[in-house]
N, C-alpha and C positions, 0 to 999 in steps of 0.2 A: 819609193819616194812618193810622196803625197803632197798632190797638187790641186790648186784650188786657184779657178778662173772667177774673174767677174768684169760685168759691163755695165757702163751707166752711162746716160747720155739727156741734155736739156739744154733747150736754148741753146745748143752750138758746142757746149761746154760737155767734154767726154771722159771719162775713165777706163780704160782699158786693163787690169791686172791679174797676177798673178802671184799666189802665195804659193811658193814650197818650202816645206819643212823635213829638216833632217834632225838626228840625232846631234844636239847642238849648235846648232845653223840653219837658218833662217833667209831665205832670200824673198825677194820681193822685185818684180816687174813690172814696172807702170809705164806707161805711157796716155799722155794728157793733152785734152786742147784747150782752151783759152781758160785755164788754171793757172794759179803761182802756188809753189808749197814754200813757203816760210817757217823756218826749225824757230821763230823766234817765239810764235802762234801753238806751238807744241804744247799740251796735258801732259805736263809730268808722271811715269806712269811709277806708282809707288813702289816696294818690293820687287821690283825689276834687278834679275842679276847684271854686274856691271858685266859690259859689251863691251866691242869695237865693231865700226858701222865703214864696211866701205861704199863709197857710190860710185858708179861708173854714169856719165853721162854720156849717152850715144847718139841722142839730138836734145837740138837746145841750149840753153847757157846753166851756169851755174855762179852764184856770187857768195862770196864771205864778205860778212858787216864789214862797213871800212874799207874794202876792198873793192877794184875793177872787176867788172864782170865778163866771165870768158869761158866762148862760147866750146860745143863740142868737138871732138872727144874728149873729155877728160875726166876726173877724178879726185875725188873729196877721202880723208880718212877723218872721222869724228869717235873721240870718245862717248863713253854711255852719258857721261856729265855734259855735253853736248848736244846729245840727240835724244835719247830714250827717256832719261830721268832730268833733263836741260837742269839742271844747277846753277843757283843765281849768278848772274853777272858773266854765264858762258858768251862766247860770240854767237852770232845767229847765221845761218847760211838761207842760200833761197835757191830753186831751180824754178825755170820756165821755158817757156819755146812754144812754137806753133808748127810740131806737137814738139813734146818735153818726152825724151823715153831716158829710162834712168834702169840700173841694177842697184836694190840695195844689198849687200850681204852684212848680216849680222852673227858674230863669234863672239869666242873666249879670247880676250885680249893675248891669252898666253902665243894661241896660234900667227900672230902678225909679227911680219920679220922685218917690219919698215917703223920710221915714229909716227905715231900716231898722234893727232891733234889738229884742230883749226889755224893753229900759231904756224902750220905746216905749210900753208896755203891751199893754193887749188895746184894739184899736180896732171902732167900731163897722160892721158892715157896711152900706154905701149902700145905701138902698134900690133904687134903679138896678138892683143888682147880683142883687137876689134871682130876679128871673124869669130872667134869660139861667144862672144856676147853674142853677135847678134845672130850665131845658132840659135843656142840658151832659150834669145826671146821668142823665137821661132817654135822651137821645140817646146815649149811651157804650151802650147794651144793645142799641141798632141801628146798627150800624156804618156805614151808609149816609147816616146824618144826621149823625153825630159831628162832620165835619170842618164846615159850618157853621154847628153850635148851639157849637162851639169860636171860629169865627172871631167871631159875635154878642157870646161872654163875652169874647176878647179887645180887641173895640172898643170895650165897655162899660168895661171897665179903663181904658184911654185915654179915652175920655171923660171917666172921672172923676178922670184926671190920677194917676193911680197908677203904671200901669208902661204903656210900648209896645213888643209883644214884636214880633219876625217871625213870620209863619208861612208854614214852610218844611218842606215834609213830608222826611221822611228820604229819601234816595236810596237807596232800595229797591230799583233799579234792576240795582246790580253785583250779581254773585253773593254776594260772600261778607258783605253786610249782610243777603243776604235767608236766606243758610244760619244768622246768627246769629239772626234773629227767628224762622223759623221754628223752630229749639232752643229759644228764650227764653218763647214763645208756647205752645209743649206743657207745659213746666217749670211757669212761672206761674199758668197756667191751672190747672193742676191740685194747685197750691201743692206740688209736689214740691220745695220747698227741701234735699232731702237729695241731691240728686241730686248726681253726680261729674263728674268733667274727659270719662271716655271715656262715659258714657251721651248727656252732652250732642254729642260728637264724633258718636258714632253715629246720632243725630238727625239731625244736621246731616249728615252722610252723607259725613265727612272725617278724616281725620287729626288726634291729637291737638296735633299740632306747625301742624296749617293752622287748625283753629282758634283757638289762641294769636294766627298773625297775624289772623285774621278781628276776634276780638275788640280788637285794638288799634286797627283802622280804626273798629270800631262805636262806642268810647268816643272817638272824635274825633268824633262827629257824633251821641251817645245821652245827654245825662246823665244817669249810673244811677250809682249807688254801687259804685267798685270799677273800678279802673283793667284787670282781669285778671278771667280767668273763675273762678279759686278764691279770688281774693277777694270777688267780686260773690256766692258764692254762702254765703262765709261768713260775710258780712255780711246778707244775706239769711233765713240759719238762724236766728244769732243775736237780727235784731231778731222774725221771727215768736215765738220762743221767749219774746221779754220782753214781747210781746202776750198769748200763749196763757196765760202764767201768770197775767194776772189773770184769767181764768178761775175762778171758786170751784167748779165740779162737775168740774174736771180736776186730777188730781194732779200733782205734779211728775214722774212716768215715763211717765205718759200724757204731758205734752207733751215731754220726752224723746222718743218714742214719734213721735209726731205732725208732728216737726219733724225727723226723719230722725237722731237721733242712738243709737246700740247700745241705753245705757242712761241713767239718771239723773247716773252719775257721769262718764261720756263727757263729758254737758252740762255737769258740773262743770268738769269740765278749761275745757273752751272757754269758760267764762262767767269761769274764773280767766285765763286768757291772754287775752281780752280785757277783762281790768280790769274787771269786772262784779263786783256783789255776787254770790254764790252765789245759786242758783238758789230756795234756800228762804228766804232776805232778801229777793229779790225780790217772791216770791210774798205772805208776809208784809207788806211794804212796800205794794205792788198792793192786796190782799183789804180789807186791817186800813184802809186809808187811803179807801174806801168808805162 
């Protein structure tokens, strides 16, 4: 199992996470302080295989557009048309809290044994469910226990007849899956979202044209957002970017700034070509809706 920690911290406002990835599955651990994540603010990520996205909220609330907001434990099922690739006119969901700690797991829709969708509401989390999670988040900070306080939560899921995933660690094995994690792992880690095609090549200790193919094998067997490595990373900028702004003690050039882009109006551009409100509607949007 291959895990990938990181920390960030400004003006009050924190990120705490963690990436593991498996052979088709994809989890993510975050827990946040005085952030809101809004799916509404999401960078479609193009070439993304279609998913199913569960979240477990373990502090914090959670809302769907239209809906009351309610708070934890509980638990959201979203399709990829919702979350990953957000498809016009999907509903939008939001989590917060002071702190917000959430599980995402991302699958192949075929593995989910419940309906999935937003029209679903927000369901309650099993109580089953709550000790093997907050193993999980536990165990993500010591890599050595990760893979079976993971394998605990995923029998718990089965169990309680929701989804039964594989677990199949990545074959980390070939070289060029391990030249891309170990790029992917320095990057992440240190939430260098600004990072480019030849920092990452250089990392990886290859050519820019061998890791284009490295990257094509890794999203055969990673699901990550982003079929290509400039996409992956600018879907990456993007979605930290529509994080960092609900931030109230960061300006919009600080997270410009923060998120690797020149200036404020740079992040303009890219928040206008990717079909994004402007950067100061967002923020607005974020702050004011509080």
């Amino acid at each position: 199992m291959h895990v990938v920690r990181t920390h960030w911290s400004r003006h009050g406002a924190t990120i705490d996470g963690a990436l593991v990835l498996l052979q088709g599955v994809r989890a993510f651990v975050v827990e946040t302080h005085g952030l809101v994540f809004d799916a509404r603010f999401l960078a479609p990520a193009s070439g993304a295989e279609p998913m199913a996205h569960l979240f477990a909220v373990l502090e914090g609330w959670v809302e769907i557009e239209g809906h009351a907001r309610v708070s934890a434990p509980a638990m959201l099922l979203a399709d990829g048309g919702e979350f990953e690739t957000r498809r016009e006119g999907a509903l939008g969901f939001r989590f917060g809290g002071a702190p917000r700690k959430t599980i995402e797991l991302s699958f192949e829709p075929r593995h989910l044994a419940v309906p999935c969708g937003l029209s679903h509401g927000v369901r309650p989390l099993p109580e089953a469910l709550l000790g093997p999670s907050e193993r999980f988040v536990e165990a993500t900070q010591r890599s050595a226990e990760a893979s079976e306080a993971f394998a605990a939560l995923l029998e718990t899921l089965a169990s309680e007849g929701l989804c039964a995933l594989p677990v199949a660690p990545l074959d980390a094995g070939t070289r060029s899956l391990q030249r891309v994690l170990d790029a992917l792992s320095s990057l992440y880690g240190g939430q260098r979202t600004g990072a480019h095609g030849d920092l990452v090549a250089e990392l990886a200790r290859v050519s820019l044209r061998q890791l284009s193919r490295d990257m094509r094998d890794f999203t055969q067997s990673a699901p990550i957002p982003g079929a290509t490595m400039r996409e992956l990373f600018r879907v990456m900028r993007l979605r930290r970017a529509a994080l960092l702004l609900s931030a109230a003690e960061l300006s919009v050039e600080d997270v410009a700034r923060e998120v690797g882009y020149g200036s404020s109006d740079a992040m303009g551009r890219a928040f206008r070509d990717a079909r994004l409100p402007s950067p100061s509607e967002m923020r607005r949007s974020l702050v004011e809706s509080e």
